[in-house]
Structures are given as structure tokens and as C-alpha cells.
C-alpha positions in Angstrom: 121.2 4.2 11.6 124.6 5.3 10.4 126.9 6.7 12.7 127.6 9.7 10.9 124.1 10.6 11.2 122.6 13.1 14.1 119.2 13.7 14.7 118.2 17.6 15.4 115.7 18.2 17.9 113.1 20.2 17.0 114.3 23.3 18.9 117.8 23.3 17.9 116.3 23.4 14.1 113.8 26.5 15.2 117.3 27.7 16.4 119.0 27.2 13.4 116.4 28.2 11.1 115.8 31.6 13.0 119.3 32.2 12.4 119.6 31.9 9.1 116.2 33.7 8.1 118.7 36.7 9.8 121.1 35.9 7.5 123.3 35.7 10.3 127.5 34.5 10.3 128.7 30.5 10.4 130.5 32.6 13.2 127.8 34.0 15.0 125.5 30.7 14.5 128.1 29.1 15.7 128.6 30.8 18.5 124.8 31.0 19.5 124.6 27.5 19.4 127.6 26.8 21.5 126.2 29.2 24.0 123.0 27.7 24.5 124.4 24.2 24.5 126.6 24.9 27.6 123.2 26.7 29.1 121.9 23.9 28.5 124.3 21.4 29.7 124.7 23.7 33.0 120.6 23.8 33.9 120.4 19.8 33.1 117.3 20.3 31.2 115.9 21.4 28.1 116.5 25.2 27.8 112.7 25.7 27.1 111.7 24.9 30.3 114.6 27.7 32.2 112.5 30.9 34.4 114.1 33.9 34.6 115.3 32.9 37.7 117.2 30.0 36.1 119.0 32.8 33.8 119.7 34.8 36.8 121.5 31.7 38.8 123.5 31.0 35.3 124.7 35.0 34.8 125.7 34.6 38.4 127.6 31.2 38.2 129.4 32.6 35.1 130.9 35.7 37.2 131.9 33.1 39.9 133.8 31.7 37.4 135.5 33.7 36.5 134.5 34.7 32.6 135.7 37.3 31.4 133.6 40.8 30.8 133.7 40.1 27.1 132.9 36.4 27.2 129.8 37.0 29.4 128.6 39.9 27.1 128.9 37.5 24.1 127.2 34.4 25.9 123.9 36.8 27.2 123.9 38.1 23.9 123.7 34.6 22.2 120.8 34.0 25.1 119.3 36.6 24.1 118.8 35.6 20.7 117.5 32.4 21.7 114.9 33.4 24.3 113.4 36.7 22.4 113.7 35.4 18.9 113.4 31.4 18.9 111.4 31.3 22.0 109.2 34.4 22.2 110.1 35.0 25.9 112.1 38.3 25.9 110.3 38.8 29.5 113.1 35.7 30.5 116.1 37.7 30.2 115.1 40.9 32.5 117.8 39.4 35.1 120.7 39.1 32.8 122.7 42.3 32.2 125.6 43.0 30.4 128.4 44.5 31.9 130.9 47.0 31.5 134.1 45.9 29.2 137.4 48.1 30.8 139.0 49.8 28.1 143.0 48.6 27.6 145.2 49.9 25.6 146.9 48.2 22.9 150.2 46.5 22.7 152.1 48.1 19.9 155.3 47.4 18.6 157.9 49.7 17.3 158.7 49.8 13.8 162.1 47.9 14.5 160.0 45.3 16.6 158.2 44.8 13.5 160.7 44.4 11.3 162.6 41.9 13.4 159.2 40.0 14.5 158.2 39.3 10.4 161.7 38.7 9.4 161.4 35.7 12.1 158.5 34.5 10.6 159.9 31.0 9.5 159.3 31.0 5.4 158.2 33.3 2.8 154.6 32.3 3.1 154.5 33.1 6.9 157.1 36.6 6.6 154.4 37.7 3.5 151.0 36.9 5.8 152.5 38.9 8.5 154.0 42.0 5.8 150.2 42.4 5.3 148.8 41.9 8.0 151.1 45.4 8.9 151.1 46.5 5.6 147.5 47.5 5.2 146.4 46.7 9.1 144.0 44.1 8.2 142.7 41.9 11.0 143.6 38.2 11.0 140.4 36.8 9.5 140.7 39.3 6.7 144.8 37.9 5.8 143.5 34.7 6.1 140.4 35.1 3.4 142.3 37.0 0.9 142.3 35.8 -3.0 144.5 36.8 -5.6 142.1 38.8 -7.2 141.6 40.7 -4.3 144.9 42.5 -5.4 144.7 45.2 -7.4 148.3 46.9 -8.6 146.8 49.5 -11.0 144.7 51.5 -8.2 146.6 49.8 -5.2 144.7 48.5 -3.5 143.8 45.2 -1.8 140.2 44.2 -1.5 138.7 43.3 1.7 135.4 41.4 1.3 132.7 41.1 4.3 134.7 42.0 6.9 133.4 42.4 10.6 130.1 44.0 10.2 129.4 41.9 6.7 130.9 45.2 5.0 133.4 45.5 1.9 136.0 47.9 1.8 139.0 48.4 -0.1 142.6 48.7 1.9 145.8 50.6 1.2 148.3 48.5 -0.8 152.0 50.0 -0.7 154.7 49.0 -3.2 156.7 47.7 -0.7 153.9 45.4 -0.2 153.0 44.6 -3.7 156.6 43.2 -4.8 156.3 41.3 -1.4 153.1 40.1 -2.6 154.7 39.2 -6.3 157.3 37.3 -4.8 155.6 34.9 -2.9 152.9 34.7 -5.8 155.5 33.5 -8.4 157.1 31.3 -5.7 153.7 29.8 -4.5 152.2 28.8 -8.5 155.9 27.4 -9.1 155.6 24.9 -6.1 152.1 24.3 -7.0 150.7 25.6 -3.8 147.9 27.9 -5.2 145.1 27.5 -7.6 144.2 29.4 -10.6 142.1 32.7 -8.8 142.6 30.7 -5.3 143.5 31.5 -2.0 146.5 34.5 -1.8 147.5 32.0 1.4 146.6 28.4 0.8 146.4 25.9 3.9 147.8 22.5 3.4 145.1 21.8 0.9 145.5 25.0 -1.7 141.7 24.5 -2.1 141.3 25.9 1.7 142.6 29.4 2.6 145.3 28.9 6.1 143.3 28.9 9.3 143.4 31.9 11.6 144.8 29.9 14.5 147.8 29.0 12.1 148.7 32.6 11.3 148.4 33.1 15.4 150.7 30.1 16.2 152.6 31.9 13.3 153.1 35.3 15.2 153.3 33.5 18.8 156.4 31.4 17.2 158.4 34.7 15.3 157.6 36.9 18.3 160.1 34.1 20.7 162.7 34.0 17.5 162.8 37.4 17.4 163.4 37.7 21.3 160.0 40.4 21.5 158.6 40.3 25.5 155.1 42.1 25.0 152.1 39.8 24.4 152.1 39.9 20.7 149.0 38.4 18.6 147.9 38.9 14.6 146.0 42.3 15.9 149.4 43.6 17.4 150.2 44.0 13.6 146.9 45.9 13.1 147.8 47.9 15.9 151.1 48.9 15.2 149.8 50.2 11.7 147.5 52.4 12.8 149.6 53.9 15.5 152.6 54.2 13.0 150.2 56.0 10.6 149.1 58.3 13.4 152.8 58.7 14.5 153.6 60.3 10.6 150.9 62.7 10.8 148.4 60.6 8.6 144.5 62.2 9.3 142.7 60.3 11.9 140.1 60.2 9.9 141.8 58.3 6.9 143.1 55.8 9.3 139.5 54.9 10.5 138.5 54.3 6.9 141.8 52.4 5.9 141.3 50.0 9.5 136.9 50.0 8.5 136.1 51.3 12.2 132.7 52.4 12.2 133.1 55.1 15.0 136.0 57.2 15.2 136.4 56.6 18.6 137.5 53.1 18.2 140.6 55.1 16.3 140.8 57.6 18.1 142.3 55.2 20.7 145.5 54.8 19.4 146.1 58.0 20.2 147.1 57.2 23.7 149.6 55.0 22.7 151.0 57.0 19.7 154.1 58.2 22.1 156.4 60.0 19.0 153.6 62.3 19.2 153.5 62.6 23.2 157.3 63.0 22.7 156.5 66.1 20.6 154.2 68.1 23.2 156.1 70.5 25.2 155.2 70.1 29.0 153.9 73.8 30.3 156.4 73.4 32.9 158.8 73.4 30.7 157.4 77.0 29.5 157.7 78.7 32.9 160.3 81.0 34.0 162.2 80.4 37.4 160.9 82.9 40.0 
């Protein structure tokens, strides 16, 4: 047999095929797989055989752990999958419960932060990934899977293809941003870094778009250059823009659609870190006479 070859078992394909009659992510199926293997690996035996008990034990062993809130939500939700859908035992998972996820604010940088954080971006690949990434607060993934033809200068606007939720929108494209974009463009097709229609950020092979976890150690290296303390990441960018936006009086409501939030209370957090506009409210203490 070749090496290269790996036999599926027949419940790992019953896996994989329930997941892709739901159409579901290479993300998510990813991630659903990974989560059952480690179930797996954990109970020592096949994951058909587990009792509710068995799921029990494993929610508790996780907490032990230490996983994080988030990271336990997202493995009982792959189980989840697994037991109701590819084994018909939704009854097996009345133990495991999902648990509450504090709420943090974000970090946000100033607009001076910013500006120092993409100018210490390294090159003019880097500096223009992170110019968009604040430019039109696009998440990470999204930077990373933009094409050229995504940009359109006539109505100005970039387009953002199945984003998180497998929904298109369009973001806001500024000119600032555009003759960033130009730049690089006319740079990048001179050193013969990016196809004909390719990706608007190549990786080392212009036929693959970069990686997320490059643009990350991207930020992670400009954010020491530039001598910035807060725990920045890719998102900090997303942040930033939305709380900037909020900061010069932009709707609330525009700002959801521009960042694709599907309930305005996910945007309606940034209000609690938008601090020009806390700056702005006049204390009622301030308002009282001296007796």
C-alpha cells in the first residue's frame, strides 16, 4: 500500500459526508473532526460506543484543564454535531452544557497607534494588508482572501465574499485606501508577484493568497517596532475602525453594516470603549451649584 494512502473508517466518512450534505465550512469540518478525534483519543475507544456519562466525565475533564469558555463552547458544539446528526443519539449530550462566555472589551488603538503600528509593518505588502485591514475594518480571513477584482474604484467599494456566516457584503473603500491599493498593485505585477485576476496579497506562491497566521505574525512583529504595549492582533485593526467611526459621529447603524454584524449589539459594544465620546458627556456633578 502506498504510504501516502489512509484508510477512512467508516464512521469518520458518515462524519464527513454528513457534513458536507450541510454544506458546511473546510473550517467548521475541520474543526468537527479535530474535536471528535481528541474525544476520541481521550475515551480510548471508538466514539460510538461513549454513554452520556462518558460525555459528562470529558465536559468535566476539559474545565479541569483549564479550556477556555470559548474553546469548550466550540468542542460541545462539534460533539454535538456528531452525536445528533451522524449518530442519531441527541439523548447523549443531555450532560454537556455550554457555558457563559464573559464579555471583554476590546483593545483599541488610537489613531496615532495606528499610524505608527502599519508604518512598522516591514514592506509595502505588509504596511498595505494592514492599511485595509483599518481601512474598511475587515477581519483577518477577509484581507487574506481578497482578489483584485474584488476592488471596485468607480462605486468604492471593496467586495467581501462569504464572510463569517457564508454572507457577501460590500465594504467601504476610501481614497486614501485606493491609491494605497494602486501602489502596491503596480509594484506587485512589476516584480511578478501576482497573477492576472489573482490574489490582491499573494503568499510565496502568487497562486495561494498569504495565510492568516502570516498577516498575525505580521502585526505581532510591527506592534514591537513600533514600541505599542496593548495586546495587539489583526482584529485590533477591526476594532479601532469601528470605534474611530463611532468616535466622528458615524450612525451606529452604518457601522454594523460596513463591519457585517448581524445584531447590533455586537456594535453596539464599541461604545464602551469609544472614550472621545465619554470625554464629551458632561458629569451632572459638574452641573450642580455649591450649597
Amino acid at each position: 500500500m502506498n504510504s501516502t494512502t489512509q484508510t477512512i473508517s467508516p464512521l469518520r466518512q458518515r462524519l464527513l459526508d454528513d457534513m458536507r450534505m450541510r454544506k458546511l465550512s473546510p473550517k467548521t469540518q475541520s474543526g468537527y473532526i479535530r474535536t471528535v478525534s481528541r474525544f476520541c483519543g481521550w475515551l480510548g475507544r471508538s466514539p460510538d460506543t461513549a454513554t452520556a456519562e462518558d460525555l459528562r466525565r470529558y465536559q468535566l475533564h476539559l474545565v479541569d484543564h483549564g479550556i477556555s469558555p470559548i474553546s469548550l463552547n466550540v468542542t460541545i458544539t462539534g460533539l454535538k454535531f456528531f452525536f445528533e446528526s451522524t449518530l442519531d443519539h441527541p439523548e447523549l449530550m443531555r450532560h454537556m452544557h455550554p457555558v457563559h462566555v464573559p464579555r471583554k472589551i476590546p483593545v483599541v488603538l488610537s489613531p496615532d497607534e495606528v499610524a505608527r503600528l502599519i508604518a512598522s509593518a516591514g514592506n509595502l505588502k505588509n504596511q498595505t494588508a494592514l492599511s485595509v485591514a483599518y481601512g474598511a475594518g475587515l477581519r483577518v480571513s477577509e484581507v487574506a482572501a481578497l482578489k483584485v477584482s474584488d476592488i471596485d474604484s468607480e462605486r468604492m467599494t471593496l467586495r467581501i465574499e462569504q464572510a463569517k456566516g457564508s454572507k457577501d457584503r460590500y465594504a467601504m473603500l476610501s481614497p486614501v485606501l485606493l491609491e494605497n491599493l494602486r501602489t502596491w498593485w503596480r509594484t506587485a505585477r512589476a516584480a511578478g508577484w501576482m497573477l492576472n485576476g489573482g490574489w490582491l496579497f499573494p503568499g510565496q506562491d502568487p497562486a495561494d493568497p498569504i495565510s492568516t497566521r502570516q498577516l498575525n505574525r505580521v502585526i505581532h512583529e510591527a506592534a514591537k517596532v513600533a514600541q505599542i504595549n496593548k495586546r495587539v492582533s489583526m482584529h485590533t485593526l477591526r476594532h479601532s475602525f469601528a470605534t474611530h467611526l463611532l468616535e466622528q459621529k458615524v450612525d451606529i447603524r452604518v457601522i454594523q453594516v460596513l463591519l457585517g454584524h448581524k445584531k447590533l449589539e455586537s456594535t453596539a459594544l464599541y461604545t464602551q470603549v469609544a472614550t472621545k465620546i465619554l470625554r464629551e458627556v458632561v458629569s451632572p456633578l459638574d452641573s450642580l451649584h455649591p450649597v
